[in-house]
C-alpha positions in Angstrom: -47.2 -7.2 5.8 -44.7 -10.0 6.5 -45.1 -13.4 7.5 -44.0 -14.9 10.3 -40.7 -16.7 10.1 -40.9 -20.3 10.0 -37.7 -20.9 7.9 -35.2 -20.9 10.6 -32.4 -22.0 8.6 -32.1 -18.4 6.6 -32.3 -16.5 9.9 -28.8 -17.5 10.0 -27.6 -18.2 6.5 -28.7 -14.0 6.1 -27.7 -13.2 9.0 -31.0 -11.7 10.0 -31.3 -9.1 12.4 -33.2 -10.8 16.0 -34.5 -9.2 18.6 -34.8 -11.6 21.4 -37.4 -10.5 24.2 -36.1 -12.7 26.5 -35.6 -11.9 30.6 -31.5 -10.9 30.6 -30.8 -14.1 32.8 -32.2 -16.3 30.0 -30.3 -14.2 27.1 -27.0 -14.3 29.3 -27.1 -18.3 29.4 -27.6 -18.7 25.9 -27.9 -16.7 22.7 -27.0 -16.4 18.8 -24.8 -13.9 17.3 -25.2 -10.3 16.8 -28.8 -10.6 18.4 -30.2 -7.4 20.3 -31.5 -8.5 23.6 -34.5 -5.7 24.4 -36.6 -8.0 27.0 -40.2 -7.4 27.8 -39.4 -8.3 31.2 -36.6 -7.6 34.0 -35.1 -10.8 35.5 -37.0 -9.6 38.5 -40.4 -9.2 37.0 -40.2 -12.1 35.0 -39.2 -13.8 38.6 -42.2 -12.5 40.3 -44.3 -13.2 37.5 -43.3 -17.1 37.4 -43.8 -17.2 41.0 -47.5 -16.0 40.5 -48.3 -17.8 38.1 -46.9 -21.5 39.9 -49.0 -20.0 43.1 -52.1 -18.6 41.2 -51.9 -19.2 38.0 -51.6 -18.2 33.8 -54.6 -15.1 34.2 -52.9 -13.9 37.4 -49.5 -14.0 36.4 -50.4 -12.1 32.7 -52.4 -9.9 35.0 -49.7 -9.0 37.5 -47.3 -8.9 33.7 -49.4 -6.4 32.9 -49.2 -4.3 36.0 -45.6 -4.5 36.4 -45.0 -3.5 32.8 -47.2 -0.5 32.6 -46.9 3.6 32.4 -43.6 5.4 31.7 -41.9 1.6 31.9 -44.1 0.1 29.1 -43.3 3.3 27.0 -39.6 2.9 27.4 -39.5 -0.5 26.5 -42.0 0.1 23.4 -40.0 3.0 21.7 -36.9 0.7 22.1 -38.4 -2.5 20.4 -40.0 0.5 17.8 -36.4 1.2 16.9 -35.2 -1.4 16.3 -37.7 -2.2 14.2 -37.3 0.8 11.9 -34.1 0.2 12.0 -34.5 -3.6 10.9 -37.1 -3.6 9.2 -36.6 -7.0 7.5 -35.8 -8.3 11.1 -38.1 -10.6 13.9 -38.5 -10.8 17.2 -38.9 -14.0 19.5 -39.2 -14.7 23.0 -38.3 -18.5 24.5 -40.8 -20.8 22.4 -42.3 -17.9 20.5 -45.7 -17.7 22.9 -47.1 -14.9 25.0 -44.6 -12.6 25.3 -43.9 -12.6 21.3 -47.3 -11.9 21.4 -47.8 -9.2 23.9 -44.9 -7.5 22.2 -46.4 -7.8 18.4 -49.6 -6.7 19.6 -47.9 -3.8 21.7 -46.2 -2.7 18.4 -49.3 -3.1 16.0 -51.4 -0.5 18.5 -48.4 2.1 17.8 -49.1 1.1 14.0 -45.7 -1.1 13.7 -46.4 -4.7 12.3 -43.2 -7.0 13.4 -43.2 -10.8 13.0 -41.6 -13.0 14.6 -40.3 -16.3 14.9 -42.1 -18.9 15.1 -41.4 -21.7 18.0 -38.7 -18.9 19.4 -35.3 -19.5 20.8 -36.1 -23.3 21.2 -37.3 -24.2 18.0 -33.3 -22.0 16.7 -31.6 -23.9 19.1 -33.1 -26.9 18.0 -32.2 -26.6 14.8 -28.4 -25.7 15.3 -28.1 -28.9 17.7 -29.4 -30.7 14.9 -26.8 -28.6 12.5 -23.9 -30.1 14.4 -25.1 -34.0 14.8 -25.8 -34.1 10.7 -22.6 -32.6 9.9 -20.8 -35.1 11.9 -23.1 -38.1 10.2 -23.1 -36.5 6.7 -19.7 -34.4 6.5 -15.8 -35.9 6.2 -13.8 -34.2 8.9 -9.8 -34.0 8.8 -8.0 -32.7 11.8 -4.5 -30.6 11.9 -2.0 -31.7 14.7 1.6 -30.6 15.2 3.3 -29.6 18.1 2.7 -26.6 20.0 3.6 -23.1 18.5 4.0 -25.4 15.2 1.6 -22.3 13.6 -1.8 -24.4 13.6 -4.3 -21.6 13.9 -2.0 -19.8 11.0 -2.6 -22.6 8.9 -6.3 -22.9 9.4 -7.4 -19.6 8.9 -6.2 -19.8 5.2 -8.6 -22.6 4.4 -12.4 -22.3 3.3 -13.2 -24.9 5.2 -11.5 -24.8 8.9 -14.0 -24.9 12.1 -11.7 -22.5 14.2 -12.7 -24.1 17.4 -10.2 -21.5 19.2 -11.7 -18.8 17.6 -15.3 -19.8 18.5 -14.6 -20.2 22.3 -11.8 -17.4 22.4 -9.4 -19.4 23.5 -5.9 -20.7 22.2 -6.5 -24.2 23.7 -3.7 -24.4 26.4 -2.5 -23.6 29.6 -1.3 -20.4 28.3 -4.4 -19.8 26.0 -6.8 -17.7 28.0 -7.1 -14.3 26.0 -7.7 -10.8 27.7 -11.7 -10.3 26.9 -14.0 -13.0 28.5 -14.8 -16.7 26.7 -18.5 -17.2 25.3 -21.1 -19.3 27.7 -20.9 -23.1 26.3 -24.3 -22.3 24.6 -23.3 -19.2 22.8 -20.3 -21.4 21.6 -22.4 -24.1 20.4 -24.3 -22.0 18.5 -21.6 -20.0 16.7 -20.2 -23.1 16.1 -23.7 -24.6 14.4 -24.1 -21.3 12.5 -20.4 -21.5 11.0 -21.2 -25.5 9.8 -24.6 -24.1 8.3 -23.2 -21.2 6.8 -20.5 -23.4 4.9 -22.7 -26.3 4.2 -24.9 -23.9 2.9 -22.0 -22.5 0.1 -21.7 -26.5 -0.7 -18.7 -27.5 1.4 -19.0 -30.8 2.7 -15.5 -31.8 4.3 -14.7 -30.0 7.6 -10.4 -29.0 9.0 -10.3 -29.2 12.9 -7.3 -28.4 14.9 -6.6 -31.9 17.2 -8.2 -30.2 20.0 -9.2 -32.4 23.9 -12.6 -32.2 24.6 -12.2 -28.6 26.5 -10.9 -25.3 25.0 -10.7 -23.3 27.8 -14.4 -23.6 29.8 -15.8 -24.2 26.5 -16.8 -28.4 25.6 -16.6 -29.3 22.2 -20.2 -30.6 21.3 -19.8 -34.5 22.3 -20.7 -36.1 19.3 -18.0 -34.0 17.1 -15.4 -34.5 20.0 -16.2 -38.7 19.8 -15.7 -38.1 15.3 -12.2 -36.5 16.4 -11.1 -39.7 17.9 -11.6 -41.4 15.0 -10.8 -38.9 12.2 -7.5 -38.8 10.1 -4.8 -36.5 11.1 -2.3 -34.4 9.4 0.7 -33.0 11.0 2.2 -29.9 10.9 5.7 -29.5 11.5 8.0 -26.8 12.2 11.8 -25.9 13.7 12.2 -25.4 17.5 13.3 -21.7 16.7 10.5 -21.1 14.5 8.2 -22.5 17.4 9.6 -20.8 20.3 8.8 -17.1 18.5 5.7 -17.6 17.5 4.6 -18.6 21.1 6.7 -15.7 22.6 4.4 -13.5 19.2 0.9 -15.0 20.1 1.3 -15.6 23.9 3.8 -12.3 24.9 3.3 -9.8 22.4 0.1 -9.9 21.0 -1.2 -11.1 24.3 -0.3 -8.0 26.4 -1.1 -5.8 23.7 -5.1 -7.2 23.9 -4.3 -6.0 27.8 -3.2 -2.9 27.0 -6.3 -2.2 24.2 -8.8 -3.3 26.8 -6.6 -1.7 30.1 -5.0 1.2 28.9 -1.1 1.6 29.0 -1.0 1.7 33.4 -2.7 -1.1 34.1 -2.8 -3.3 30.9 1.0 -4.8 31.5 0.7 -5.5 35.1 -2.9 -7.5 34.3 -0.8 -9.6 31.9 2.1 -10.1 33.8 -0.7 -11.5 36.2 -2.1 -13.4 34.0 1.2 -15.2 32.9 1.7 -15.8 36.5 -1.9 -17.8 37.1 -1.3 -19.3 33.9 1.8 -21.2 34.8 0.8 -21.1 38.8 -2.0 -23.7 37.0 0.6 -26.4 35.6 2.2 -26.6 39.0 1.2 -30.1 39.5 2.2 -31.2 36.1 5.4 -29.4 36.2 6.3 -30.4 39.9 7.6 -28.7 42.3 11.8 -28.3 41.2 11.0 -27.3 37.8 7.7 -25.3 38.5 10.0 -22.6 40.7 12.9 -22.8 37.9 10.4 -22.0 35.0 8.4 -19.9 37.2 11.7 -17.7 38.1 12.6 -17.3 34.4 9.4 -16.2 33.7 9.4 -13.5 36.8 12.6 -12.3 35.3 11.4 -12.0 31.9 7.9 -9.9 33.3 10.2 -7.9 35.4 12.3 -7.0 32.1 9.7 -6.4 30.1 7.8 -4.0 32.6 11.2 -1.9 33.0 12.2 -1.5 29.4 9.5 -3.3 27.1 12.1 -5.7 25.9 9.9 -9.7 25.5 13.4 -11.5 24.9 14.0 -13.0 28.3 10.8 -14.8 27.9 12.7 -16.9 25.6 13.5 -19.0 28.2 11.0 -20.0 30.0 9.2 -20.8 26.9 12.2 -22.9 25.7 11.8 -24.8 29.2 8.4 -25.8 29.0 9.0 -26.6 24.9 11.6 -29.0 26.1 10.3 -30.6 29.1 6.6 -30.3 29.2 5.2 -30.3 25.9 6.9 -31.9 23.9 7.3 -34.9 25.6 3.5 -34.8 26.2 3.0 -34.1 22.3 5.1 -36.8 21.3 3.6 -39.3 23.6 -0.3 -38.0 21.3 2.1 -38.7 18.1 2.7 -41.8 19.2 -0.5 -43.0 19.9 -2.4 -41.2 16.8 0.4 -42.1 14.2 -1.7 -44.7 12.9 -4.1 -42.0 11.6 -1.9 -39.9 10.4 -2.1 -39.3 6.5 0.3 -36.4 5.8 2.9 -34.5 7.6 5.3 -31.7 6.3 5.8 -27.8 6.7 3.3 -24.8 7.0 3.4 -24.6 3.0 3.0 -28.4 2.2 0.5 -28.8 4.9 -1.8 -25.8 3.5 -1.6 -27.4 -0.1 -2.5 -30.5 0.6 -5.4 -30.0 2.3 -6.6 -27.6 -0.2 -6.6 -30.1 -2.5 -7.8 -32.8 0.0 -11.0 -30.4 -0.2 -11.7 -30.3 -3.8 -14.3 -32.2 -5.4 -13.0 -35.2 -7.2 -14.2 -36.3 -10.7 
């Protein structure tokens, strides 16, 4: 029979499969990777529970647990949490601090002759530890961020290197105005842990210095963790440059192309397009301020043009020009202004090739 998990730490070096009993609510606000949420309680239940047990107290409100979970309900819920444990069977389960409902649902399991551990100190004593992941790496780690201007290929760059924190990947999001992607961004929590678990994982294969795209504090809705966003004020910089051609079709690749295709995965071939072209539309709708008003309606009209095109024939080329627009008088300037400001930091620049080389060898371990 297997121990109780107290070594939290391989739970996500191994990838081990969880099977959080948590109320959905609870799972929905914040949860790790791949985890199975199979609850012992609707949100409802575990609200009227909680309210009896702040009126009445802990005996009532197990008692009225009891009562609410019962019958044909108790047996649904047991047979799930049973099959995943066959199926897992070097898996645990946990609740929020690893109490009374762990409990309830390893003794549930042992009457039907199934002996499942679980946790120990639950979800808090996890999220505890990946909190604590994140604040030691920034105290203990050497961190080197990857600037350039935008479309300069960044996230191309990174994901060639052992040792990148994809930030964008973690909060599914490309960082910009333009950068919302078709399929929903994590809750901050989720992204804070994903984030921990990468740092863990990488510390735990013996890499100690960390690449970061030059990201602000928020990608997307998601924060970077504050004390990592306060070490990327401060860390050195390399910069990745790149021609204006080069830039303007790898935006119109990443932003057009591959964007509408997530659409049209997700939406089908109907309504996939028009939810993009919406989608472009909010996206520059949002910069209206920035832009003001005389250039906002010019860029906004090539940008209609080019959705219209593309709608009627397919054909992405029009968007050319809009994305040339806001390259020339909106980020750029705005980029070179960060340059400016940053250049002091700045310990290599050069192309796509030069900039993956040296920080390859930035990486390795010196004698």
């Amino acid at each position: 029979m297997r121990p109780d998990c107290t070594e939290l730490h391989r739970l996500f070096v191994d990838d081990v499969p969880l099977m959080d009993m948590r109320a959905p609510v609870e799972f929905a606000k914040g949860a790790f990777p791949g985890v199975v949420n199979l609850p012992l309680m609707t949100d409802d239940e575990r609200h009227k529970v909680g309210t009896c047990f702040k009126q009445q107290g802990q005996a009532a409100a197990i008692a009225l647990g009891h009562q609410l979970v019962n019958g044909a309900v108790k047996q649904q819920r047991l047979e799930a949490w049973a099959a995943f444990a066959k199926a897992h069977p070097d898996g645990y389960l946990y609740c929020f601090r690893g109490g009374l409902r762990s409990q309830i649902v390893q003794g549930w399991l042992k009457e039907a002759g199934i002996h499942y551990p679980k946790v120990v100190g639950g979800y808090k004593a996890m999220r505890t530890l990946l909190l604590e992941t994140t604040q030691q790496a920034v105290a203990q780690c050497d961190f080197v961020l990857l600037g350039g201007l935008t479309g300069t290929g960044k996230t191309d760059v990174l994901l060639e290197l052992d040792n990148v924190l994809d930030l964008e990947g973690h909060a599914n999001h490309r960082g910009s105005s333009f950068g919302k992607r078709a399929t929903a961004q994590p809750a901050q929590i989720d992204f804070e842990n994903a984030l921990a678990i990468d740092v863990l994982k990488k510390r735990q294969r013996g890499i100690e210095q960390f690449v970061l795209e030059d990201e602000g504090r928020i990608v997307g809705s998601c924060a970077v963790p504050l004390e990592l966003y306060k070490g990327m004020q401060q860390y050195r910089l390399v910069w990745l440059e790149d021609s204006f051609d080069n830039r303007v079709q790898r935006i119109l690749r990443d932003y057009v192309t591959h964007l509408c295709g997530e659409f049209v995965a997700l939406h089908g071939e109907e309504a996939g397009p028009q939810l993009f072209a919406e989608r472009m539309r909010q996206s520059m709708a949002n910069i209206h301020k920035r832009l003001g008003g005389e250039r906002f309606q010019r860029l906004y009209g090539l940008l209609e043009q080019a959705l219209d095109e593309q709608l009627r024939s397919g054909d992405v080329g029009l968007h050319r020009g809009w994305i040339e627009g806001l390259l020339n008088e909106y980020y750029d300037p705005m980029y070179a202004y960060q340059r400016e400001a940053k250049a002091s930091r700045i310990e290599f620049a050069g192309d796509a090739l030069e900039v993956r080389e040296y920080l390859k060898a930035r990486a390795e371990p010196r004698p």
